[in-house]
C-alpha positions as CSV (number, residue, x, y, z in Angstrom):
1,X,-14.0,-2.1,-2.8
2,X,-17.5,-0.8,-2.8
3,X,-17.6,-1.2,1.3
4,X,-14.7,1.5,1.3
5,X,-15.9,3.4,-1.3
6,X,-19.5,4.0,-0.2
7,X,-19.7,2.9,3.3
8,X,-16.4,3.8,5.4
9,X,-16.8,7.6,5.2
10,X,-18.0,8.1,9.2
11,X,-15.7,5.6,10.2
12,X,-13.2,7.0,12.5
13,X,-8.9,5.1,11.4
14,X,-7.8,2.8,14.5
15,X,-4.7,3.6,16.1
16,X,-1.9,2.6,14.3
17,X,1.2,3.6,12.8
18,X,0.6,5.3,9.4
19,X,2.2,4.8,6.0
20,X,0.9,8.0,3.8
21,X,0.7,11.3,6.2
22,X,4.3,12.3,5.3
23,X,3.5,12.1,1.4
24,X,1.5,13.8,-1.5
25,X,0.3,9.9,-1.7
26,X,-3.8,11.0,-1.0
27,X,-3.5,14.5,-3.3
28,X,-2.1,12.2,-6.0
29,X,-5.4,9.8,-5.6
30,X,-7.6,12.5,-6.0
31,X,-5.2,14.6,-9.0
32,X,-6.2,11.2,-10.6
33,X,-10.0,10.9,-10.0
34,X,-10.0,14.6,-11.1
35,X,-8.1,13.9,-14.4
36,X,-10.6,10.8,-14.7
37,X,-13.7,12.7,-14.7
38,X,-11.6,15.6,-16.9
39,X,-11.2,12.6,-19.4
40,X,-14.1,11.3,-19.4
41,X,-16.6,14.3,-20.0
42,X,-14.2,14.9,-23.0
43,X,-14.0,11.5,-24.6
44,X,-17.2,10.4,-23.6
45,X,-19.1,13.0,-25.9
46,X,-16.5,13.0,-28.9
47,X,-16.7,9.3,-28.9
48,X,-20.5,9.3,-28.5
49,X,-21.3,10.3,-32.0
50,X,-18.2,7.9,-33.6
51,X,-18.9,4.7,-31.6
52,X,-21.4,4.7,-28.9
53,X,-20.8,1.1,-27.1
54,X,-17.0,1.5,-27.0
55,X,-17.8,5.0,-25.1
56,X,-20.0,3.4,-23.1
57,X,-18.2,0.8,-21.8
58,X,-15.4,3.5,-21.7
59,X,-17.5,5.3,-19.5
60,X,-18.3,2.2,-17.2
61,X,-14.6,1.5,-16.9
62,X,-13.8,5.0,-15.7
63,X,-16.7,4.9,-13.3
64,X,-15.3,2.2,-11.9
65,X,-11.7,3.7,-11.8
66,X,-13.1,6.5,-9.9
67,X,-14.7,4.1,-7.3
68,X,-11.3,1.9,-6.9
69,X,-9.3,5.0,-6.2
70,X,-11.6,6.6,-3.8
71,X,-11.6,2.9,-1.7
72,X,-8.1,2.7,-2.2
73,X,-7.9,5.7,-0.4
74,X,-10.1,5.1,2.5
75,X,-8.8,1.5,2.6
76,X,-5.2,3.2,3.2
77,X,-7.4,5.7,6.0
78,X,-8.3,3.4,8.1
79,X,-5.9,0.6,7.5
80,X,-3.1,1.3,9.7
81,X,0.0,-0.8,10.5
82,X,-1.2,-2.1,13.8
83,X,-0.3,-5.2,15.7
84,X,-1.7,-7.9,18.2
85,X,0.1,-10.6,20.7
86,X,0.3,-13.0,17.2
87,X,1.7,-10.6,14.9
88,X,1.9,-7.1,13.0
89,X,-0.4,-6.3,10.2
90,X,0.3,-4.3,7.2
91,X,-1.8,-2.8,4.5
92,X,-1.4,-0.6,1.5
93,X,-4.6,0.2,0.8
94,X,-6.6,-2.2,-1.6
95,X,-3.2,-3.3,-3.3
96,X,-1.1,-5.2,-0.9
97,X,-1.7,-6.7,2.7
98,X,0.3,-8.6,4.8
99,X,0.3,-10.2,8.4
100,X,3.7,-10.5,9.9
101,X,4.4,-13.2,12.7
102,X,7.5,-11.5,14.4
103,X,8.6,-14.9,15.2
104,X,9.4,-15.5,11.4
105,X,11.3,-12.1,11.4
106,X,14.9,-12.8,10.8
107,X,16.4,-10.3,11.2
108,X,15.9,-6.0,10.3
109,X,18.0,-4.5,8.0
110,X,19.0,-0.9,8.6
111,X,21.7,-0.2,6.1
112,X,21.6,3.4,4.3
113,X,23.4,1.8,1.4
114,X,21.3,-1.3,0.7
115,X,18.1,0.3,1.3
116,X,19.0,2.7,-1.4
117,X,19.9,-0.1,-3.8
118,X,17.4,-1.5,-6.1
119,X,15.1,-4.0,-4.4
120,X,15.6,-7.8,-5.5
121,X,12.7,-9.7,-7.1
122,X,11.8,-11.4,-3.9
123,X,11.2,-8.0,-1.8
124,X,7.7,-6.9,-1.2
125,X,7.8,-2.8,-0.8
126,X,5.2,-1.1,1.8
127,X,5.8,2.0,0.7
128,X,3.3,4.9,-0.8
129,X,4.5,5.9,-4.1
130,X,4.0,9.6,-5.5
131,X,5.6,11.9,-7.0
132,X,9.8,11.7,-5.7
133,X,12.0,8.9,-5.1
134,X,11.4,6.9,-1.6
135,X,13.2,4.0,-0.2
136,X,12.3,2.0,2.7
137,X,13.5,2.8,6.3
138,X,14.2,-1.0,6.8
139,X,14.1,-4.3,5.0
140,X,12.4,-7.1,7.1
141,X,15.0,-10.5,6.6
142,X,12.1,-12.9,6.8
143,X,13.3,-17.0,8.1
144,X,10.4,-18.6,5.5
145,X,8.6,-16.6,3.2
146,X,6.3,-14.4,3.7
147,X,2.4,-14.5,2.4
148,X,1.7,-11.6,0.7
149,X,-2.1,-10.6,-0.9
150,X,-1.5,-8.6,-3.8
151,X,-4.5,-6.7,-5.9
152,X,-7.6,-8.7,-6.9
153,X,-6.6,-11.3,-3.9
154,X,-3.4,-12.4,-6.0
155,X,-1.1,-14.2,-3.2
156,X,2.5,-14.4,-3.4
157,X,5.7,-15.4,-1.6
158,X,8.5,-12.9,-0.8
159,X,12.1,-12.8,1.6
160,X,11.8,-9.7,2.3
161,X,9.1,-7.0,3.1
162,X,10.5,-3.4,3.1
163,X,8.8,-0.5,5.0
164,X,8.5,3.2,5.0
165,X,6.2,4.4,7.6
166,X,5.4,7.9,8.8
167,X,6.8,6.6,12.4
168,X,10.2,3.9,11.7
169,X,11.2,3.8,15.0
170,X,7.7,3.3,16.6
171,X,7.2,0.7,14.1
172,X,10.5,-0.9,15.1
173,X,10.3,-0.7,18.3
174,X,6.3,-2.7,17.6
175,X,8.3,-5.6,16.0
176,X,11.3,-5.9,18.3
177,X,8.4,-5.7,20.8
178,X,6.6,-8.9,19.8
179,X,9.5,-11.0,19.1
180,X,11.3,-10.1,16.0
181,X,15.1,-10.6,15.6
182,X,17.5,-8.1,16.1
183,X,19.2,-5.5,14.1
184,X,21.9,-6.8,11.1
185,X,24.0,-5.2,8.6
186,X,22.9,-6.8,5.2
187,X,24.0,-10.0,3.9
C-alpha cells in the first residue's frame, strides 16, 4: 500500500486492457479522500476538547484511509489486465487480484439475460463500482476453482470470475487467444 501510495507516481501503466477509463470509478476515489479530509478537520477539533485519544486515533485512522485510497488508485493505474504464454492477470486495485490459466477456462458466458441476473455466491466480480448499476460483459465458467486474493491477502475460491473491462472484445479475444474454451449459453 505505501509503495503505491508514495512511490508509483512517475511510473508510466503497462499496456493492458483497462477496467476503470469508462467510469467515474477514479473521481469517486478522490470525492472520498476529499470528504475524508472535510471530516476530519471537522471532527478532529470538536472532538479535541471532548476526548483527545479517541480523536487521535480517529485522526490516525483517517490518515491512513486517505493513504489506502490514493494506492488503491494507483494500484488500479498501473495494474492492467495483461496476459503472458501461462495465463491472464487481473487486478482491481488493492482489493482483488487474480491470475487466470486459460487452460482452466471452461467455458465464456455471454448471455444479456444472466449477466444481468444477480451474481451467485461463488462468482468473483472484476468490475469497478461507482455511482450506476454495471454488470459484467461476460462470466468466465471456470473447470476447478479459481484462486482469488481478496483485501488484506484474504484468498478464496470461486466458479466463476465475471468481467467488465473498458475493451470486452480485446479482452476476449486475449483469452480465446491463449487457450480458453469457447463461447456457451449459460447453464
Amino acid at each position: 500500500m505505501f509503495y503505491y501510495a508514495f512511490a508509483s507516481w512517475k511510473k508510466a501503466p503497462r499496456p493492458g486492457i483497462t477496467l476503470y477509463k469508462k467510469s467515474s470509478y477514479i473521481a469517486f476515489q478522490i470525492m472520498m479522500i476529499h470528504a475524508i479530509v472535510i471530516e476530519t478537520i471537522g471532527i478532529h477539533y470538536w472532538l479535541h476538547d471532548k476526548a483527545p485519544i479517541l480523536s487521535i486515533i480517529l485522526l490516525l485512522l483517517n490518515i491512513y484511509s486517505v493513504i489506502f485510497f490514493l494506492a488503491d488508485i494507483q494500484a488500479l493505474r498501473l495494474n492492467p489486465i495483461h496476459s503472458d504464454k501461462d495465463a491472464v492477470y487481473l487486478s482491481l486495485g488493492l482489493m482483488k487480484r487474480a491470475q487466470i490459466d486459460c487452460s482452466n477456462v471452461e467455458s465464456i458466458i455471454e448471455d444479456a439475460s444472466f449477466l444481468e441476473q444477480k451474481l451467485s455466491k461463488d462468482t468473483i466480480d472484476f468490475a469497478v463500482r461507482d455511482f450506476e448499476k454495471v454488470y459484467p460483459d461476460f462470466i468466465l465458467k471456470m473447470k476447478t476453482p479459481q484462486k482469488v486474493v481478496l483485501f488484506m491477502g484474504i484468498e478464496k475460491e470461486y466458479n466463476f470470475v465475471a468481467i467488465k473491462s473498458d475493451s470486452p472484445s480485446e479482452l476476449k479475444e486475449l483469452f480465446k487467444e491463449n487457450g480458453a474454451a469457447a463461447i456457451d449459453a449459460p447453464q
